[in-house]
N, C-alpha and C positions, 0 to 999 in steps of 0.2 A: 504493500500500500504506500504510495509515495505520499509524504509530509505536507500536508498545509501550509506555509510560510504566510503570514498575515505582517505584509508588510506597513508598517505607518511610516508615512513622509511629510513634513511639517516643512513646507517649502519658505522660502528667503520671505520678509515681511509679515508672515501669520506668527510667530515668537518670535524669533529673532531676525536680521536679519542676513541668515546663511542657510542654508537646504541642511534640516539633518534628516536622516534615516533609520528606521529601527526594524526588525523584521521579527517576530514571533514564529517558532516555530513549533506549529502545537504536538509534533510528533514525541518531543520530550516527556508527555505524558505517556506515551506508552510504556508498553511492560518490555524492561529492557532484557537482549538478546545477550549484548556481552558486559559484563559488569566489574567494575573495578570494586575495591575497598579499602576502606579506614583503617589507618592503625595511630594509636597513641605513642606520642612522644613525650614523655616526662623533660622536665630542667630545672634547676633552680635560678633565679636571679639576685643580684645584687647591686642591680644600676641603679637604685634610688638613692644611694649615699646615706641609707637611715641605719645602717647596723646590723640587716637581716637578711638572711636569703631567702627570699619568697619560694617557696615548691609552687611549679605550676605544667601544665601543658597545652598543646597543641595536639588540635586530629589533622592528621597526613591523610588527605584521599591521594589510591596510588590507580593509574587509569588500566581498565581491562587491556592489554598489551603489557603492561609492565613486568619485568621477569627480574628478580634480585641477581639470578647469577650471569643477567648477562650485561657484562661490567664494559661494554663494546657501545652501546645505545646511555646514551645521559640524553638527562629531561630536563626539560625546561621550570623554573618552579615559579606560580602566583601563591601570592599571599591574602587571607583574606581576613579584613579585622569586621566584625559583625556590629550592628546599630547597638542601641540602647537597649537594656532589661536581656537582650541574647548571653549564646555561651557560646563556647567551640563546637557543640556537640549540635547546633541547628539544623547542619546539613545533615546528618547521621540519620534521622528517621527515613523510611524509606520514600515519601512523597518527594522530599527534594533529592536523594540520592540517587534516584531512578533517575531523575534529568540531568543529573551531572554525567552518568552511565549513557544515558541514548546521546548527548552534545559529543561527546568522544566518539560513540559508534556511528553517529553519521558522517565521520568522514569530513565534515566541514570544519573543525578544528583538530589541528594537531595538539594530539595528548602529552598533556604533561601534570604535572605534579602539584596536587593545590591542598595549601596548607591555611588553615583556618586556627587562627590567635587569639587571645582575649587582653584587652587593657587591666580588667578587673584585677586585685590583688588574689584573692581568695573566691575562686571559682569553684571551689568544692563545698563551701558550706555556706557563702553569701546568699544562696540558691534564694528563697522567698522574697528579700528585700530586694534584693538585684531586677528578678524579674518583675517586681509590681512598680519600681521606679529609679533601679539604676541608681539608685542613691547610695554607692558602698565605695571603699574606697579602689580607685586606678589612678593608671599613670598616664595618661592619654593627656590633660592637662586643659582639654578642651570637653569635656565631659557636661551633663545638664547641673550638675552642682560643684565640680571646680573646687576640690577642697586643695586651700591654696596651700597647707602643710604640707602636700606629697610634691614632689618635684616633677614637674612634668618628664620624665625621661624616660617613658614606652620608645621612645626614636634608636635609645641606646640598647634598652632591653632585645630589639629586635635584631641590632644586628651581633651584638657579645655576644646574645645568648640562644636565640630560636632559630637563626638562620647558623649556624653551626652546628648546634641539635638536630635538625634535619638535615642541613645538604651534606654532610659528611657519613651520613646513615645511608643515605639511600646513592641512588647512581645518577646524580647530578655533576659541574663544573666545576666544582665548588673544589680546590686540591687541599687545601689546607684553613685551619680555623684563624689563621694570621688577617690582621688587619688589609694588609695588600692583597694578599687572595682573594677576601672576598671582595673585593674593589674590583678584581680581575675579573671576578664571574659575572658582572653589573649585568651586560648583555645577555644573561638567560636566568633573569630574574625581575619579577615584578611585584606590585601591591596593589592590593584593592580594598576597598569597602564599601559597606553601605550604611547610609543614616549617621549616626553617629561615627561609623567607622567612617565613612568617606570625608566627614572632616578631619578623620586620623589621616587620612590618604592624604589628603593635601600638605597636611603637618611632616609626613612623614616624606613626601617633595622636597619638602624646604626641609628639612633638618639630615636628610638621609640619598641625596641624589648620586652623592659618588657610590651608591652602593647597590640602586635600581635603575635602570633604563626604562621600565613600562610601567604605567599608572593608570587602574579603573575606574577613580572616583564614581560613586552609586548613590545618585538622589539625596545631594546635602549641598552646603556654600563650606568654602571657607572661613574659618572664624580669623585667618592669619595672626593666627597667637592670643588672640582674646577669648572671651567667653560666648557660647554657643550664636547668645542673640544679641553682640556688640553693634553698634551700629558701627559702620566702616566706610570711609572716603574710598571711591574706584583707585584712586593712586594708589591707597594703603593694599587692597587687596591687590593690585598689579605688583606693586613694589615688594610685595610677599612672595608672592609663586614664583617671580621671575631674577629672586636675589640667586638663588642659587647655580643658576641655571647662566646668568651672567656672568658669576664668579670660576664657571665652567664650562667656557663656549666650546672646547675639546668633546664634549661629551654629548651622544645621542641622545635625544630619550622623544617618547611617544605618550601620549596622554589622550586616553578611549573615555571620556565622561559619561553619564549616563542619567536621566531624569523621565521621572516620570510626569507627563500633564493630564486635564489640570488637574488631578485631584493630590499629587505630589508638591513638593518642598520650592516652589517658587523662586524661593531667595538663590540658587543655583541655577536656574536659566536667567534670571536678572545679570550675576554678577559674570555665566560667561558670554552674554552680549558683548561686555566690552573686554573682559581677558583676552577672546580670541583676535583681538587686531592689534596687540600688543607685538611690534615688529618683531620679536622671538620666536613667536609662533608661524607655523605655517598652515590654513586650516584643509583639510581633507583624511580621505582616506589610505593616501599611497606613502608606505613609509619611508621610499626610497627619497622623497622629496616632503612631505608631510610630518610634521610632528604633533597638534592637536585635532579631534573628531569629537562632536556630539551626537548624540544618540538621543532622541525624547521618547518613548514610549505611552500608550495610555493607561499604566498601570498604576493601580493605588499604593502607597507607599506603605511596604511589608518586605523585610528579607528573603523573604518564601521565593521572592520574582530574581530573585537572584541570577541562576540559571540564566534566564533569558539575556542577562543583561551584557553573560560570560559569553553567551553564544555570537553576539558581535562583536565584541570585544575582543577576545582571543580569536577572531577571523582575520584580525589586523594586527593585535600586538605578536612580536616573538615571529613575524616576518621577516 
């Protein structure tokens, strides 16, 4: 049975004005033929400078093709840091796992490695409060309550600790857990989020660029270093995104946005009206010459839509 693609095209002058693209493909819902799976990655951290090593982990989806012993094939790896009140464990139930499994066996994206984070401190037992309001202590810094005693350093946590935890585990680029190494691997590595995480994503641009080349941001603005619903001059947010990026005009990097209208977060089609004519940018989809794309969809704002959001995204990043 060939796939549905339900594609939305939001052309120049109805949002913004530049043509985005987004395509659904509703075959994701099916019962999938070949399937990857989960495995947990335990770590401690100690990037907050407070005296403790936090225990924490990450779930590694490994894609149906992946074979541990064959040390020949390295994978590409996204990272994915989840919205507000989530955990690591979102994608695990079988409703979003199955669309992660059919995006890879269709063929339309080349599979690779995706690894799902949490800012949260204590993801094992914060369980009730977390999910009724996300009001528990993380490192994100950009969080809905912003407790200003933890030091924003989820940016550090990510590459000390989680991305040496996985890429050295599994059959990634990754050679060694050295700070140059992983600088080395930038090109077969990415970040994403949604909601709350996609203002990690942005955060994690600007604080972390020598260490990724590809960026999903999922249905959120920028808060460029301030709290969730700062108000913020277009300069501030340009002069955000684009510090890093200037400080490192040697280096590639590709940025796949993603929002959903109207019933989604606004304040992210607002602010990249004007990011995207920011002379750094280039806007399209060809990465030989392109480095930013937007994508609008008309989905309601829920992680659940995740999937969909990977399934353009990852048709263009890791080209």
């Amino acid at each position: 049975m060939e796939p549905k693609i339900k594609t939305v095209i939001h052309p120049a002058g109805e949002l913004i004005d530049f043509e985005t693209v987004f395509e659904e493909n509703t075959a994701l819902t099916d019962t999938p033929v070949k399937t990857g799976h989960f495995e947990r990655v335990e770590y401690t951290t100690d990037a907050y400078d407070d005296g403790i090593d936090h225990p924490k982990f990450c779930n590694v989806y490994l894609p149906w093709c992946y074979d541990p012993e064959d040390k020949e094939t390295r994978y590409n790896v996204m990272y994915y840091q989840h919205g507000n009140t989530c955990d690591p464990d979102l994608f695990t139930i079988p409703e979003v796992k199955d669309k992660l499994d059919n995006m890879f066996a269709s063929g339309d994206v080349d599979p690779c490695i995706l690894v799902f984070t949490t800012y949260y401190f204590d993801v094992y037992t914060d369980v009730e409060t977390r999910k009724t309001t996300g009001d528990v202590p993380a490192g994100d810094g950009g969080g809905f309550s912003g407790n200003p005693t933890i030091k924003p350093n989820f940016y550090r946590e990510v590459v000390e600790d989680i991305i040496p935890a996985v890429e050295l585990k599994y059959n990634t680029y990754l050679k060694s857990g050295s700070d140059e190494d992983i600088k080395a691997a930038r090109d077969h590595r990415g970040f994403s989020g949604y909601s709350r995480g996609c203002v990690c994503t942005w955060y994690i641009l600007h604080n972390d660029f020598e260490y990724f080349r590809y960026y999903s941001p999922m249905s959120c603005m920028t808060t460029a270093g301030g709290k969730i619903r700062a108000e913020l001059s277009e300069q501030q947010v340009i002069d955000y995104l684009t510090a890093p990026i200037k400080a490192h005009p040697e280096l590639p990097f590709f940025i796949f946005a993603s929002d959903g209208y109207p019933n989604d977060v606004q304040a992210m089609i607002d602010q990249l009206k004007y990011v995207t004519h920011d002379p750094v940018f280039s806007y399209g989809k060809d990465p030989e010459k392109n480095n930013i794309f937007f994508a609008v969809s008309d989905f309601p704002h829920n992680d659940l839509y995740c999937p969909y959001y990977f399934y353009n995204s990852l048709k263009v990043l890791f080209k």
